[in-house]
N, CA and C of each residue as an Amber inpcrd file, in Angstrom:
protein
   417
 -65.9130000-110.3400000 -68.8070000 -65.8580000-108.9070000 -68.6450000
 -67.0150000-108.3010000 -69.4300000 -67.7620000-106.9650000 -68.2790000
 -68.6090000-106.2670000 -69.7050000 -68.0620000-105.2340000 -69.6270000
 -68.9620000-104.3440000 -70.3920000 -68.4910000-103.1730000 -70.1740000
 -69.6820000-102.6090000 -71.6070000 -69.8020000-101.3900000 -70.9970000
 -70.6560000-100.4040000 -71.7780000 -69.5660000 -99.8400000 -72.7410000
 -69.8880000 -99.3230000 -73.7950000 -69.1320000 -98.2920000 -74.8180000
 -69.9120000 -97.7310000 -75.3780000 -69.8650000 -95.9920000 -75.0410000
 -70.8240000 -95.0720000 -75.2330000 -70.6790000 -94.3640000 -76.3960000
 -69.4810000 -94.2830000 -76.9610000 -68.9180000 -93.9050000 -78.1890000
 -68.3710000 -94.2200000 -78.9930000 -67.6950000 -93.7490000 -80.0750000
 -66.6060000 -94.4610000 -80.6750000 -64.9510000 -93.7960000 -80.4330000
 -65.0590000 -92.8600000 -79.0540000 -63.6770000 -92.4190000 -78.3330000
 -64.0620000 -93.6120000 -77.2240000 -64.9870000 -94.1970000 -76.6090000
 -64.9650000 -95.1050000 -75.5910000 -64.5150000 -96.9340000 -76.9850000
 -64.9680000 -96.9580000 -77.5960000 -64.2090000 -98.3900000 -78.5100000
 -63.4700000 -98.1020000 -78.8380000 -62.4180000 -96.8110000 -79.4950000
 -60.9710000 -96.8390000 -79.4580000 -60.4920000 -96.7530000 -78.3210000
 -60.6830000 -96.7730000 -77.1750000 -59.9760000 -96.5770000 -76.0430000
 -59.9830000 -98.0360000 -75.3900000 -60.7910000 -99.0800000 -75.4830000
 -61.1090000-100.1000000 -75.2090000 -60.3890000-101.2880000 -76.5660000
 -60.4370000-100.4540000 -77.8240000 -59.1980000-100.9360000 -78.3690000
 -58.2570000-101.2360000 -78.1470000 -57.4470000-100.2330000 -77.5170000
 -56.0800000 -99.8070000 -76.8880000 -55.9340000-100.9770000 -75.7260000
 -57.3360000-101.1710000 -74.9640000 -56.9630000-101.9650000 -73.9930000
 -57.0280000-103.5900000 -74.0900000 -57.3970000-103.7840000 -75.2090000
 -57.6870000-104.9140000 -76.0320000 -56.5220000-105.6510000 -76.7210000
 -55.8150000-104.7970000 -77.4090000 -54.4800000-104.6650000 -77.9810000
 -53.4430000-104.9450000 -76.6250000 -53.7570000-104.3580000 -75.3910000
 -52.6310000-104.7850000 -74.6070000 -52.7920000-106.1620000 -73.9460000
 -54.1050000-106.8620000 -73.9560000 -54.0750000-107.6890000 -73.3520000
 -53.7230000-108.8260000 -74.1160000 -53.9520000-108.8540000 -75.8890000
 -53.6970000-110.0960000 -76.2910000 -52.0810000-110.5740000 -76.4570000
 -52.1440000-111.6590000 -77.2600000 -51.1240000-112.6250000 -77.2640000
 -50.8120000-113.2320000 -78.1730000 -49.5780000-112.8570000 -78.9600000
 -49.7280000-113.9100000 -80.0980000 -50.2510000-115.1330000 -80.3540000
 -51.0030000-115.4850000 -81.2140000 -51.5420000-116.8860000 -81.5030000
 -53.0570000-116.2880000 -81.0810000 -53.4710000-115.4130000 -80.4460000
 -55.1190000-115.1900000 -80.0580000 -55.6730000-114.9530000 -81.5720000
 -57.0890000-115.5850000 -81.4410000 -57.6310000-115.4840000 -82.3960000
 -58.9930000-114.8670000 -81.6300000 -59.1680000-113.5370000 -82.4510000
 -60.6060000-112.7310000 -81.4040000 -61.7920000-113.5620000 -82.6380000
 -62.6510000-113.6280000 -81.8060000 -64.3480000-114.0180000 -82.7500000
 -64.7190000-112.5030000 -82.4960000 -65.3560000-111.7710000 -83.2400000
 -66.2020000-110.0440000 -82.9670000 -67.8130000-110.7500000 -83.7070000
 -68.6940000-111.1840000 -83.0810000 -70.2650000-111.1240000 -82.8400000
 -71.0350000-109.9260000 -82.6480000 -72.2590000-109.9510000 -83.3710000
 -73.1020000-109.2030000 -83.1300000 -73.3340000-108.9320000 -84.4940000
 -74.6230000-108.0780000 -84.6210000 -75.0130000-108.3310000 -85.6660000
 -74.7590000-106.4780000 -86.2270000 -75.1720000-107.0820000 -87.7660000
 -74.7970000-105.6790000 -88.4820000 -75.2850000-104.2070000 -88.2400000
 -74.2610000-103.6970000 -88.3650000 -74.0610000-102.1250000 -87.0720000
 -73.6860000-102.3300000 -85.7620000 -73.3340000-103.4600000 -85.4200000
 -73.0810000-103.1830000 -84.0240000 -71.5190000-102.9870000 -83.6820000
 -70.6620000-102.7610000 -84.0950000 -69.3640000-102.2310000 -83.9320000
 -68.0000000-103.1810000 -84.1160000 -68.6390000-104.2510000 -84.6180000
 -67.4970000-104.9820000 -84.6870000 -66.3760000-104.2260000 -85.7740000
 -66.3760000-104.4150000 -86.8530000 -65.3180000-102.9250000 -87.7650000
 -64.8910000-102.3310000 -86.9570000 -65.4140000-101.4880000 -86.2050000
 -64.7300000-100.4530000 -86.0670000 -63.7060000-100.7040000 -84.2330000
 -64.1180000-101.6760000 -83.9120000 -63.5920000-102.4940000 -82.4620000
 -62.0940000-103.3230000 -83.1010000 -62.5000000-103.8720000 -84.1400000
 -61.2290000-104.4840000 -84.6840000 -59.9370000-103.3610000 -85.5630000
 -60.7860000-102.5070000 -85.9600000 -59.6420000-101.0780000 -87.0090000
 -59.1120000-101.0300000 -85.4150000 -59.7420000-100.6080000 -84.2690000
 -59.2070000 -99.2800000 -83.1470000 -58.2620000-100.3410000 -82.5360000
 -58.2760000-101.3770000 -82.7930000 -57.2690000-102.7870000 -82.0220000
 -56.5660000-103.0910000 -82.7440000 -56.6550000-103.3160000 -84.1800000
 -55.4180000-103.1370000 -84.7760000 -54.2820000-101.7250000 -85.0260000
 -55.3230000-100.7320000 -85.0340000 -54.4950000 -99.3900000 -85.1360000
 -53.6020000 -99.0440000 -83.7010000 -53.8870000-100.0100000 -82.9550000
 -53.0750000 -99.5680000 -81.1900000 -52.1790000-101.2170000 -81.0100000
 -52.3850000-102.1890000 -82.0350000 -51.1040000-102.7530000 -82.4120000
 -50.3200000-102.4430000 -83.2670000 -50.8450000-101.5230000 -84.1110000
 -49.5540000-101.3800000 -84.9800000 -48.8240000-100.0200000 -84.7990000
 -49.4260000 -99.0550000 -83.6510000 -48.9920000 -97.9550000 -82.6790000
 -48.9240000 -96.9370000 -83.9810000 -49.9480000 -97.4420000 -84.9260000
 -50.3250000 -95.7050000 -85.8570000 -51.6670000 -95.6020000 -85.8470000
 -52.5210000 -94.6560000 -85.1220000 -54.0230000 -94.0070000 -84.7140000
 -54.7250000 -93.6990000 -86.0430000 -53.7430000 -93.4000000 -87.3090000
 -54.3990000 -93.3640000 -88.6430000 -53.9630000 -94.3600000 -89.4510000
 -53.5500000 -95.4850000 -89.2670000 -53.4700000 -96.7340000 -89.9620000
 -54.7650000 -96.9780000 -90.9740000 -54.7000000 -96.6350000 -92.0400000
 -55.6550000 -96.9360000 -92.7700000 -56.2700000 -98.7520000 -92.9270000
 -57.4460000 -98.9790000 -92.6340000 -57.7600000-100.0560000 -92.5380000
 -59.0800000-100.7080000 -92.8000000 -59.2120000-101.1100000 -94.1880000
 -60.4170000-100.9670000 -95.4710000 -61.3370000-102.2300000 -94.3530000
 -62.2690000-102.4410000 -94.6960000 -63.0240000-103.5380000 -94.4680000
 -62.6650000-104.2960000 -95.5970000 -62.8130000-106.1920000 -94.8550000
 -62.2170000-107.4890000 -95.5370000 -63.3880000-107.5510000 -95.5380000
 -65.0290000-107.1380000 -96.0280000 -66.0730000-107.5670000 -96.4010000
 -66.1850000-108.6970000 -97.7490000 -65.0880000-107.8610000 -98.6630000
 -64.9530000-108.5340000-100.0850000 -63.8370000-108.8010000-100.5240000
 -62.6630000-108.9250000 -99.3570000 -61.8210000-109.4900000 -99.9160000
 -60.9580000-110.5390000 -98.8710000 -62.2530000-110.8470000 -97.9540000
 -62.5530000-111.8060000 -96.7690000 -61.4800000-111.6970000 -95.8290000
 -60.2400000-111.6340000 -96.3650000 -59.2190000-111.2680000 -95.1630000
 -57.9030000-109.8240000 -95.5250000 -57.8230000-109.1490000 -94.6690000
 -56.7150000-108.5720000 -94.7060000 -55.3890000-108.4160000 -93.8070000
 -54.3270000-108.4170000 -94.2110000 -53.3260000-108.4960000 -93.5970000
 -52.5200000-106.9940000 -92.9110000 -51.9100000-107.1780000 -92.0410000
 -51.0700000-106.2210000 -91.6790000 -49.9960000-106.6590000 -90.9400000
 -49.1920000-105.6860000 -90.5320000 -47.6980000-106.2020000 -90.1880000
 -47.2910000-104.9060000 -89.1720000 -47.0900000-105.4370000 -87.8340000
 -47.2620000-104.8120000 -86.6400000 -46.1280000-105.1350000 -85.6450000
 -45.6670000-103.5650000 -84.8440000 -44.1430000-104.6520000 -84.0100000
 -45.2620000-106.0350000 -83.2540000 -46.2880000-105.6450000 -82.7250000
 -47.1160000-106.7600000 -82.1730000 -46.8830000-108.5410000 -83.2160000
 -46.5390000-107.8910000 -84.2860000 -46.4640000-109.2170000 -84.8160000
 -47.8700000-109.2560000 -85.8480000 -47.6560000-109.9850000 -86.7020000
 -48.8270000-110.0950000 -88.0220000 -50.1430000-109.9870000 -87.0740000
 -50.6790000-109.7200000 -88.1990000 -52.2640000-109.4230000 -87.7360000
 -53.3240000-109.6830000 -89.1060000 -54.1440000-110.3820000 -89.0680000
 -55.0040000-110.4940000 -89.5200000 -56.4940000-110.0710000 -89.1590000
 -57.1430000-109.4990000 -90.4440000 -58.6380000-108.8880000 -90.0170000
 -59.5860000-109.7850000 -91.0170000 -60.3350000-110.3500000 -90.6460000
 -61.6020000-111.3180000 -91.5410000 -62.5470000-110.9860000 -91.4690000
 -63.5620000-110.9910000 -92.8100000 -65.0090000-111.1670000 -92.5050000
 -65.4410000-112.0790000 -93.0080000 -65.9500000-113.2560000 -92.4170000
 -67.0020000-114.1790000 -93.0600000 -67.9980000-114.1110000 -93.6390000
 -68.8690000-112.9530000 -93.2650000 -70.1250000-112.9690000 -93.8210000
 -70.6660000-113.4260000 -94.9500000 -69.6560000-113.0200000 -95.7990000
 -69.7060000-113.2090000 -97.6880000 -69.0600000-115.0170000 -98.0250000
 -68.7920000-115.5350000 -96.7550000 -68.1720000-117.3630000 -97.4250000
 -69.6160000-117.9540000 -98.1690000 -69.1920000-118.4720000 -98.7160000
 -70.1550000-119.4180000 -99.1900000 -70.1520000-120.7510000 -98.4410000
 -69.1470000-121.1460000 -98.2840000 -69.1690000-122.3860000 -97.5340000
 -67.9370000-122.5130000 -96.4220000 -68.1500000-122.7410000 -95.4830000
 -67.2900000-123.0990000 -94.1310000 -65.7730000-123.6090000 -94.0130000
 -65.8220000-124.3130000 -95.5490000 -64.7120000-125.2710000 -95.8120000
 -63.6800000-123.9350000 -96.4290000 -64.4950000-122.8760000 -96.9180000
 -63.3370000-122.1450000 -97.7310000 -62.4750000-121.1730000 -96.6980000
 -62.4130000-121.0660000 -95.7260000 -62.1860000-120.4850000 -94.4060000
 -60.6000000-120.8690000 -94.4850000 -60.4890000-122.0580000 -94.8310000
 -59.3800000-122.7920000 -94.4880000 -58.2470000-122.5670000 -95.6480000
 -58.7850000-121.5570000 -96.4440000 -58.4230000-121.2260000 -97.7650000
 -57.6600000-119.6490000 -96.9620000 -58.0660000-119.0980000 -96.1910000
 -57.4030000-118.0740000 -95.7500000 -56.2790000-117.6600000 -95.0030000
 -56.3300000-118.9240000 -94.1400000 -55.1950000-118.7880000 -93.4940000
 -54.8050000-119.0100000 -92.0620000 -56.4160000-118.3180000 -91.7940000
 -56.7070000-117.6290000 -90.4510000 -55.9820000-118.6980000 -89.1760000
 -56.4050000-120.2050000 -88.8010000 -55.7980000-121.1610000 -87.9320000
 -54.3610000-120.9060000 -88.5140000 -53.4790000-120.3880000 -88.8730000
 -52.1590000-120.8620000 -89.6520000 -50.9590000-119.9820000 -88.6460000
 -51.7630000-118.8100000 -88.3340000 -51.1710000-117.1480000 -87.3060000
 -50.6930000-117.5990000 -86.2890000 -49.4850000-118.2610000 -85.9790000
 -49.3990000-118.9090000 -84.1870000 -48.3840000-117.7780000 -83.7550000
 -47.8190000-116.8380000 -84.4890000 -46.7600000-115.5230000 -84.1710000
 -47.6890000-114.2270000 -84.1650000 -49.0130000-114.2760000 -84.4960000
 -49.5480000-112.8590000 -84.8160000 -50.8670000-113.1740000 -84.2480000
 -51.5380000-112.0300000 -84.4100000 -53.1560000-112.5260000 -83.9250000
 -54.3680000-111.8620000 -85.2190000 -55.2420000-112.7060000 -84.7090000
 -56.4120000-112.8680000 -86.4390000 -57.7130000-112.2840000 -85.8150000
 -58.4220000-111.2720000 -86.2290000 -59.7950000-110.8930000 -85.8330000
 -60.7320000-111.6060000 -86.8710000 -61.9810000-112.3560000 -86.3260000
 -62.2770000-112.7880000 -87.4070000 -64.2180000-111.7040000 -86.7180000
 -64.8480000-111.6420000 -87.9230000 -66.3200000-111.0800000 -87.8760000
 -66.8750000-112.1080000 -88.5300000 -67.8200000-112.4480000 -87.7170000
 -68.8940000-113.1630000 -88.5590000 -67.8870000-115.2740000 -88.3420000
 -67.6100000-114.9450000 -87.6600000 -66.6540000-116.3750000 -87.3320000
 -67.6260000-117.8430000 -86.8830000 -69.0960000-117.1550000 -86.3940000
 -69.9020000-118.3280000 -86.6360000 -70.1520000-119.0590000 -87.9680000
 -69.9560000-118.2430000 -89.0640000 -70.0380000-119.1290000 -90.7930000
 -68.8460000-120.2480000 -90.4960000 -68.0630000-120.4990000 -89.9840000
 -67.0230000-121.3910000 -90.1700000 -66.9070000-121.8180000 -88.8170000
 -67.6980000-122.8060000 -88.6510000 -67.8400000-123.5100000 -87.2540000
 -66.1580000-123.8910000 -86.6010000 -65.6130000-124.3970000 -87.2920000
 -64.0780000-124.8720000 -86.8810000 -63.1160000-123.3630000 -86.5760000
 -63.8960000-122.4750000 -87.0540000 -62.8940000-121.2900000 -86.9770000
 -63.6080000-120.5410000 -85.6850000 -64.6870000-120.8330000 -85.6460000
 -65.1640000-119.7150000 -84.1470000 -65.1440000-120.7650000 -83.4190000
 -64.6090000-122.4450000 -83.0250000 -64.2720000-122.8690000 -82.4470000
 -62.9020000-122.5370000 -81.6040000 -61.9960000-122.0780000 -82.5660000
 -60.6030000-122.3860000 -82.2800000 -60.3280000-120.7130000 -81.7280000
 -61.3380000-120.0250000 -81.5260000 -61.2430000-118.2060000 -80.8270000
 -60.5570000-118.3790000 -79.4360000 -59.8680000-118.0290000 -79.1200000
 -59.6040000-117.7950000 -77.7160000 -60.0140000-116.5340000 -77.2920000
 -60.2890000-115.7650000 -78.3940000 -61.3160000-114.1130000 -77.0790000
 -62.2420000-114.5830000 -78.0510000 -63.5590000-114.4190000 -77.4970000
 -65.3990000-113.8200000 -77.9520000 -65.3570000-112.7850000 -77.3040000
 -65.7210000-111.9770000 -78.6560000 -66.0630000-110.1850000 -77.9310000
 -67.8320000-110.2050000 -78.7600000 -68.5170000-109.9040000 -77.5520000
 -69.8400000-109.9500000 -78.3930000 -70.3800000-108.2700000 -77.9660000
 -70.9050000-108.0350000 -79.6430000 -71.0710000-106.6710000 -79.4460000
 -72.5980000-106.6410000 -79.7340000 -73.3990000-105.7400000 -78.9230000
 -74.9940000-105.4530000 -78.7420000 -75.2740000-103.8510000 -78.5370000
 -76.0080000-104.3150000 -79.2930000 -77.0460000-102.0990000 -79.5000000
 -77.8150000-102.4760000 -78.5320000 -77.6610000-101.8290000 -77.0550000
 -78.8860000-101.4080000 -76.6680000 -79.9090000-101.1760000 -76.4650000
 -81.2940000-100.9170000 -75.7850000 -82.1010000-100.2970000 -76.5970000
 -82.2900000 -98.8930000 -76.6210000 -82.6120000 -98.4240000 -77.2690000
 -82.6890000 -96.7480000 -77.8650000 -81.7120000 -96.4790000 -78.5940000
 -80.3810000 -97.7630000 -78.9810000 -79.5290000 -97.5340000 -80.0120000
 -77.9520000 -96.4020000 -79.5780000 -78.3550000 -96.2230000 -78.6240000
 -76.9610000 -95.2610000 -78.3520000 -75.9170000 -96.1300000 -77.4960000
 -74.6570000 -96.2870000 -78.1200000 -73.7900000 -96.7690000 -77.2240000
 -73.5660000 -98.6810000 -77.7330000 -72.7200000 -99.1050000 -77.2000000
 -72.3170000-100.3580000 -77.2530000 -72.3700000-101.2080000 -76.2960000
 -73.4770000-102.2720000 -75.7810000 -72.5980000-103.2290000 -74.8090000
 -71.5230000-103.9440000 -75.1410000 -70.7250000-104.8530000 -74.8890000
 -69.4070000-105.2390000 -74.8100000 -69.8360000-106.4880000 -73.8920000
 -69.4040000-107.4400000 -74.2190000 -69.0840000-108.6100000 -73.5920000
 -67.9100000-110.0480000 -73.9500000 -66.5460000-109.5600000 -73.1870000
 -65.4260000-110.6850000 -73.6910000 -65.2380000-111.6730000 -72.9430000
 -65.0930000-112.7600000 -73.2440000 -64.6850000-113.8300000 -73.0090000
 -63.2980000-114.5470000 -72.9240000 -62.2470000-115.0570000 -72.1650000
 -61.5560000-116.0490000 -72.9730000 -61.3820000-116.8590000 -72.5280000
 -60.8660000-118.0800000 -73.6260000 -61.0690000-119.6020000 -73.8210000
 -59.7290000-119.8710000 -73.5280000
C-alpha cells in the first residue's frame, strides 16, 4: 500500500486506520529517516488504540521503550536509535508482546528485531519537503 500524507490531520487519520487493521502479536518496523514522521505515525496509532486523541505519549528516544495499556491490548513504542548494540534489544522485551502490539523506530539497529516485523511502514519527505509518502508492507 502507498499512500501520500499531506499533513499531520492526514497521519492521524491514517493512524486511526492503522490501528484498525492490526492484530495482536503485530510488530510495526516505522523507517525513514530523522523528521520523517515516524513519532508522530506511531503517538496517532497508539492514541486510536487506546481510543483517547490526547493520550499523552513522550518519545522512547531515551528510555528506548515505552509501555501502554489499551482495550486493544498492551502496546509497546521503541526507539532504537540510541542501542549500542543489537544484542541489548532483547533486554526490552519487544519479541515477548504475542497479546499486544510493539512499534519499533529505528528497528534496523537490531537485525533480529526488524526481522521478526510483520508491518514495514516506510516513511519519506518528498521533495520540496511538504507532506509524507507512506509505504506499508506486511509479512
Amino acid at each position: 500500500m502507498q499512500r501520500f500524507l499531506a499533513d499531520d490531520a492526514a497521519t492521524s487519520a491514517f493512524g486511526q486506520e492503522l490501528a484498525a487493521m492490526l492484530r495482536p502479536g503485530d510488530i510495526v518496523s516505522l523507517k525513514g529517516e530523522l523528521g520523517s514522521g515516524k513519532s508522530a505515525l506511531a503517538r496517532a496509532t497508539i492514541r486510536a488504540l487506546a481510543g483517547d486523541p490526547e493520550l499523552e505519549i513522550p518519545s522512547p528516544t531515551f528510555a528506548l521503550v515505552q509501555p501502554y495499556e489499551t482495550p486493544s491490548g498492551p502496546v509497546l513504542h521503541s526507539d532504537l536509535y540510541r542501542l549500542g548494540d543489537a544484542a541489548e534489544a532483547d533486554e526490552l522485551g519487544l519479541l515477548d508482546t504475542e497479546d499486544g502490539m510493539v512499534f519499533v523506530e529505528w528497528a534496523e539497529r537490531a537485525r533480529h528485531v526488524d526481522d521478526a516485523a510483520t508491518v514495514i511502514i516506510t516513511l519519506a519527505i518528498p521533495p520540496g519537503g511538504e507532506g509524507r509518502d507512506l509505504t506499508l508492507q506486511r509479512r
